[in-house]
N, C-alpha and C positions, 0 to 999 in steps of 0.2 A: 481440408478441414478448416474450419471458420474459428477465430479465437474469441472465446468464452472469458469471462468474469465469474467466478465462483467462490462463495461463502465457504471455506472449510470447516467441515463441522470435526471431521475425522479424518484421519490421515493413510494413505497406503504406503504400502515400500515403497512405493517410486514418488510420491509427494514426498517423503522424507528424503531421500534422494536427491531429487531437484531442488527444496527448500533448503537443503545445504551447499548446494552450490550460488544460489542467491544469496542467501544468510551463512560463509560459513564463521561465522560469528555466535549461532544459536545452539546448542543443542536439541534435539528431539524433545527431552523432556522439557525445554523449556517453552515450547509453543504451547500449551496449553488455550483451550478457547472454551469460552459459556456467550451468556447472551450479552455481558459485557464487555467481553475481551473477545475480539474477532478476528481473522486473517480472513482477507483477501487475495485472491489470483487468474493469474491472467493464465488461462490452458490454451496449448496449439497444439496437436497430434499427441495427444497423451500427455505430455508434459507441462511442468509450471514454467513460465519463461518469467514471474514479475508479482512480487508479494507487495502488502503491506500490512501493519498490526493496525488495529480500530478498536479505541476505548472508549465506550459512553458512558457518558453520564446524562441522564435528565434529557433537555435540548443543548449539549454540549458534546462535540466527538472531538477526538483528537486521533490524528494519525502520527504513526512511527514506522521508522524504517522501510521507507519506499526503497525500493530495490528492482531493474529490470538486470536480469544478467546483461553479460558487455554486446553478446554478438548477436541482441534484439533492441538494441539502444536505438533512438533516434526515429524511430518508427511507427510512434504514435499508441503504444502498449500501454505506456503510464499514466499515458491522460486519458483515455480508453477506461484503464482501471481504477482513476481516482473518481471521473466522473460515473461511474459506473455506481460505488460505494456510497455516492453524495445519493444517486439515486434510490440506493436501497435502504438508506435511512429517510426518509422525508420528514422523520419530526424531529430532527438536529436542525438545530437552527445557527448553531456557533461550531465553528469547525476550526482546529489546530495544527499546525504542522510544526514541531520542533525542528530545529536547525541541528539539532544534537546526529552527530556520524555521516555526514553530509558529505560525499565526498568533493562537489566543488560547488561551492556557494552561490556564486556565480550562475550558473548552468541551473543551479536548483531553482535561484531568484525570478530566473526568465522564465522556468516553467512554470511556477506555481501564480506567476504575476499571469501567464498567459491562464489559468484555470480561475481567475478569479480571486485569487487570494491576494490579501495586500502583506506586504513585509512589514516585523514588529521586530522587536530587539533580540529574543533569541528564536525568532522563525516568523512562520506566513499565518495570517487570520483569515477568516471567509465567515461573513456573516449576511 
């Protein structure tokens, strides 16, 4: 099975399922999504392996909470799924990444320096 990038509009038991083991920081009721407030993910054989949140405004996005679970890390999922996001907006022109829950700063700085983004004081730009 080939791994997908997908807009959640709506969620199934086993997207809540999987979204909590990515996020178990969120509740169910707390995902909520419109055409401003977005989730992204990454699907392999039914399941979510790699979220993130997407806020727009205007020609302004910002991302939160990138998340690939542990035992699909390194694999090329999250730059898969951010470039993927950048692509499903084309009139964002300003993009955000907060530094906020990160869990190694480090690690986050090389990735997102490698997707184009540059480091600012509390996270990465992309313009």
């Amino acid at each position: 099975m080939k791994l997908t990038i997908i807009r959640l509009a709506t969620f199934t038991d086993q997207d809540h399922i999987d979204l909590a083991k990515i996020w178990p920081e969120y509740s169910p009721a707390s995902l909520q999504v419109d055409d401003t407030h977005r989730i992204y993910a990454a699907r392999f054989n039914d399941r979510l392996l790699a979220a993130v949140r997407v806020t727009l405004r205007g020609t302004q996005g910002a991302l939160d909470s990138l998340r690939v679970r542990d035992v699909t890390r390194r694999r090329g999922v999250g730059q898969y799924l951010v470039e993927e996001v950048l692509r499903d907006n084309p009139t964002v022109s300003s993009w955000w990444m907060a530094d906020v829950g990160v869990e190694d700063r480090g690690v986050m700085a090389a990735f997102m320096q490698a997707l184009g983004f540059t480091a600012q004081k509390d996270g990465w730009e992309k313009r």
